[in-house]
C-alpha positions in Angstrom: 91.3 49.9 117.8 89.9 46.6 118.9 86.5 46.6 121.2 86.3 44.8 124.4 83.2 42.8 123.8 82.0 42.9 127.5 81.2 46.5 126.5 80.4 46.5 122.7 76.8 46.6 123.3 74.3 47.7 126.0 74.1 45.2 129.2 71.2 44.7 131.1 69.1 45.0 132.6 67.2 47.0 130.2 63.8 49.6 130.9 61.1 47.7 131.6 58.8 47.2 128.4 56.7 45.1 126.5 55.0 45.3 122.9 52.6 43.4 121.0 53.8 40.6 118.4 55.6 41.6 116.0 57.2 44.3 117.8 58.3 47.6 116.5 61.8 48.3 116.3 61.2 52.3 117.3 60.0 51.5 120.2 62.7 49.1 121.7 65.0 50.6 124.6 68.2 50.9 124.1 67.6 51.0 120.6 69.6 48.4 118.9 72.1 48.6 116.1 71.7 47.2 112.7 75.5 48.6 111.6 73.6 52.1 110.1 76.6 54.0 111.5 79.0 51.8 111.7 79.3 49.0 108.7 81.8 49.1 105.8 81.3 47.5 102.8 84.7 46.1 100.7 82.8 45.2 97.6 82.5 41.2 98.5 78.8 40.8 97.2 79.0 43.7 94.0 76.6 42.7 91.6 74.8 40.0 93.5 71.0 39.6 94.3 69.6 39.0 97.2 66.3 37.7 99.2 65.8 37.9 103.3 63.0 36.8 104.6 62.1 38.3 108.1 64.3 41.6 106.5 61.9 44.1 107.8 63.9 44.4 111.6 66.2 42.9 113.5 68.7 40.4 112.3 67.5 40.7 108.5 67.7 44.3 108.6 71.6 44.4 109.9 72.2 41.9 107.3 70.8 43.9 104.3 72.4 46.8 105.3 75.7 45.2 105.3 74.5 43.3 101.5 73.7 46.3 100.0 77.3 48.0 101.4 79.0 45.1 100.4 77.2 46.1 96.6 74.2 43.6 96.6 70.6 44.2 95.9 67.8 43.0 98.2 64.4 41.7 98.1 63.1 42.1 101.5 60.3 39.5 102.5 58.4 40.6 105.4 54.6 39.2 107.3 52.3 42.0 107.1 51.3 45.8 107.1 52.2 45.7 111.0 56.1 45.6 110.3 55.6 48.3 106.7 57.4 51.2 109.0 59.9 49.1 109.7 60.3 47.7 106.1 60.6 50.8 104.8 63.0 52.0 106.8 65.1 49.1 105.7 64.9 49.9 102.0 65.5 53.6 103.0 69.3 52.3 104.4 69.8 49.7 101.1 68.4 52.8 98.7 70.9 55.1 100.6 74.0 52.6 100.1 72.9 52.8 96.1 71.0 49.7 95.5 67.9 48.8 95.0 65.4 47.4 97.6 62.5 45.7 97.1 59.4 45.0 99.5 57.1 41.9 99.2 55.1 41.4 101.9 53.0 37.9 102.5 53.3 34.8 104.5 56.2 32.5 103.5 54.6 29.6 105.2 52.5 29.1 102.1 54.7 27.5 99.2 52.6 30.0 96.4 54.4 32.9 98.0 57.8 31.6 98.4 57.6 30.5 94.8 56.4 34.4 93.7 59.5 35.8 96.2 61.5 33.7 93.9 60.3 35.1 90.4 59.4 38.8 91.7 63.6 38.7 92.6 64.6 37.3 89.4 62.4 39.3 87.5 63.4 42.5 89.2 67.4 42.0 89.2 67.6 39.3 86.2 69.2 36.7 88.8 68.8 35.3 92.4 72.4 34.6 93.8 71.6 34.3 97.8 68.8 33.6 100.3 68.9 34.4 103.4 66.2 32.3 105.2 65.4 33.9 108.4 62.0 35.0 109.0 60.4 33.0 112.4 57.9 32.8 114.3 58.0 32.4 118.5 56.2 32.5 121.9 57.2 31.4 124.9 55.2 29.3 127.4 55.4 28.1 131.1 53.4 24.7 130.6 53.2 22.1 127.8 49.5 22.7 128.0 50.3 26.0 126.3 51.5 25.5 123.4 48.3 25.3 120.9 47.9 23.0 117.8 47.7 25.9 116.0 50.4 28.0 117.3 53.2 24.6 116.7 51.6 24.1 113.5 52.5 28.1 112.2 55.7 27.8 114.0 57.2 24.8 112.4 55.4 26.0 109.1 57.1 29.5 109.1 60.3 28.5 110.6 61.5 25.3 108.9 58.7 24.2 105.8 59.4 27.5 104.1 63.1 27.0 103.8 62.1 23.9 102.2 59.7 26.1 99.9 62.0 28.8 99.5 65.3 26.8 98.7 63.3 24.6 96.5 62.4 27.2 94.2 65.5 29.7 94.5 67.9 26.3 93.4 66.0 26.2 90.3 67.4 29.7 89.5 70.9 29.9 91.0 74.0 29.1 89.3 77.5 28.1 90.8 78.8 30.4 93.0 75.3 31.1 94.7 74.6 30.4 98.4 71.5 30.0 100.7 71.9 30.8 104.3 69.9 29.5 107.0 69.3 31.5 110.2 69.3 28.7 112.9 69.8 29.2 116.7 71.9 28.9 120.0 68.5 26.6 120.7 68.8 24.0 118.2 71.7 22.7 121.0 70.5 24.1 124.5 67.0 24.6 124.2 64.9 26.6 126.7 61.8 24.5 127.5 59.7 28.1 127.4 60.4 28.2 123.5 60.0 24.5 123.1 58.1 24.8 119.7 60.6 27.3 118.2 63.5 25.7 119.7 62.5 22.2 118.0 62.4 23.7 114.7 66.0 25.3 115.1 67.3 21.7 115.6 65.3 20.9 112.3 66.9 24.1 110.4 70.5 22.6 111.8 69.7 19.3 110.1 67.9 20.8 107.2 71.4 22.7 106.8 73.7 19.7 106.6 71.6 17.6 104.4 70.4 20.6 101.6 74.2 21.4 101.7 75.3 18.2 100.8 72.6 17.5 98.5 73.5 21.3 96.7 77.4 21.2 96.3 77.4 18.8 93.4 75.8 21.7 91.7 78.0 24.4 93.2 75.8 26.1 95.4 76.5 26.2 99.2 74.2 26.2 102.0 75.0 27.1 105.4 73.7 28.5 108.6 74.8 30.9 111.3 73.5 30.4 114.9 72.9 33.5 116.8 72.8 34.1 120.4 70.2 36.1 122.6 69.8 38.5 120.1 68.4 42.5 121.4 65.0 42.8 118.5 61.8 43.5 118.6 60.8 39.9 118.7 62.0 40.2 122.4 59.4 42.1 124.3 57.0 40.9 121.9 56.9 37.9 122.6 58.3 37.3 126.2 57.1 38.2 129.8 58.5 41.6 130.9 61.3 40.1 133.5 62.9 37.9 130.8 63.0 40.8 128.2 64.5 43.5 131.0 67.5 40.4 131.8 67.9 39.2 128.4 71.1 38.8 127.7 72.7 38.5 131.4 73.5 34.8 132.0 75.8 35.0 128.5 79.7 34.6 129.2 79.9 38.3 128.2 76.8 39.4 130.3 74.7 40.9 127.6 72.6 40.4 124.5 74.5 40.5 121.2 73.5 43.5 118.4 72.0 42.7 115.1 75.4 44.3 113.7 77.0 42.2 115.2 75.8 39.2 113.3 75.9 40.2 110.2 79.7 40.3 109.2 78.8 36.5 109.6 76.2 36.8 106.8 78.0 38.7 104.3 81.5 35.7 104.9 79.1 32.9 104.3 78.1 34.4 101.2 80.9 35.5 99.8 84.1 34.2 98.3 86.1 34.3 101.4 84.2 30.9 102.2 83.9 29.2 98.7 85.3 25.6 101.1 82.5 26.6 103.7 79.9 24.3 103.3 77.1 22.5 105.6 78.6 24.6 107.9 77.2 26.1 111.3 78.7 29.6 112.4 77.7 29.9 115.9 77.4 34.0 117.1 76.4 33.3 120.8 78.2 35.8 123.2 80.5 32.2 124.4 77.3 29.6 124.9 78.6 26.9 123.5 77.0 25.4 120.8 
């Protein structure tokens, strides 16, 4: 039976609420859906390994659920002790769809760590076959007197110069077949001028995409990138002011914010053989903004 998407999630506006950065995933209302119910694996990543960054909550979380139904292992990158519930509730889903999960925790804006991601995967599955690049970093501001040196500097740093580090050193181990997926964003082409830092480095992922894909596919590995939409995670009341976060979602053509499970059948195509001519590509999961 096919869904009517106007309904296939919860439409605001949502209970007022607001939590500190990073946000806790327990504590969001409605609590959103990572596919824990509801996602069926057919085998399309069996035997692969895996590393998502940002895998703790939200969009990384539905995505290694569906990876390790679809038969992958994961190596879940994540900031801090502030998001270790929410890790570990993670790895509880992956352990639960019988493979293995593995924490790191540390900053991947420093190129040290993304190189020990890297060899920590390899040396714990023998192989690295996909990386999911999607940890980020946002806040949103009124005035361009806002936005700090410091806060563009660790925005740009953990949201486009680790994808450099990371798909630096994960090329070095992948063979043909192998794919690196970037998460970029419904702002990298209609940018909110509140997110203005964030939203200049999702037009940098977009390009980063194209040219790392082209400069890969000689050597058989693909990169590409999906774009989501207003997304309903903890990064939302965590980092914007409590009107925006109980409306977020509403001025989409289907008048809410999409579900992490809803994104990650996206993930799991990208990587898999059902898009072996997919390359450079952009998969835009917006709820009908156009990209």
């Amino acid at each position: 039976m096919l869904k009517d998407p106007r309904s296939a999630g919860p439409r605001p506006p949502f209970p007022k609420q607001q939590q500190n950065a990073p946000g806790k995933t327990a504590k969001l209302d409605p609590a959103p859906d990572h596919g824990e119910e509801t996602y069926v694996g057919h085998d399309k990543l069996k035997g692969c390994a895996t590393i998502i960054t940002g895998g703790d909550s939200g969009i990384g979380r539905a995505v290694a659920i569906a990876y390790a139904r679809e038969g992958a292992d994961v190596l879940i990158a994540y900031l801090s002790e502030d998001e270790d519930e929410d890790a570990e509730e993670t790895a509880r889903w992956i352990r639960k769809a019988g493979r293995k999960a593995v924490l790191v925790k540390g900053d991947v804006g420093d190129e040290r760590h993304c190189n020990d991601l890297v060899e920590r995967a390899t040396k714990e599955f023998g192989r690295l076959d996909i990386l999911v690049n999607n940890a980020a970093f946002q806040r949103t501001h009124a005035k361009l007197a806002d936005f700090t040196a410091a806060e563009i500097e660790r925005t740009f740093r953990t949201n486009i110069q680790a994808m450099f580090f990371l798909a630096k050193a994960a090329a070095a181990k992948m063979q043909p077949g192998s794919s690196i997926i970037n998460t970029a964003s419904i702002q990298a082409a209609d940018p909110s001028p509140q997110l203005l830092a964030y939203a200049s480095t999702k037009g940098a992922i977009v390009n980063f995409t194209s040219g790392l894909a082209q400069m890969l596919a000689p050597e058989g590995i693909r990169v590409n990138a999906v774009a989501p939409g207003p997304i309903w995670t903890p990064l939302i009341p965590s980092t914007m002011p409590v009107e925006k976060a109980e409306k977020f979602g509403a001025t989409v053509p289907l008048g809410r914010p999409g579900q992490p499970a809803e994104l990650a059948p996206a993930y799991v195509y990208l990587a898999s053989n059902d898009a072996t001519y997919v390359v450079g590509a952009v998969l835009p999961v917006t709820g009908g903004n156009p990209m």
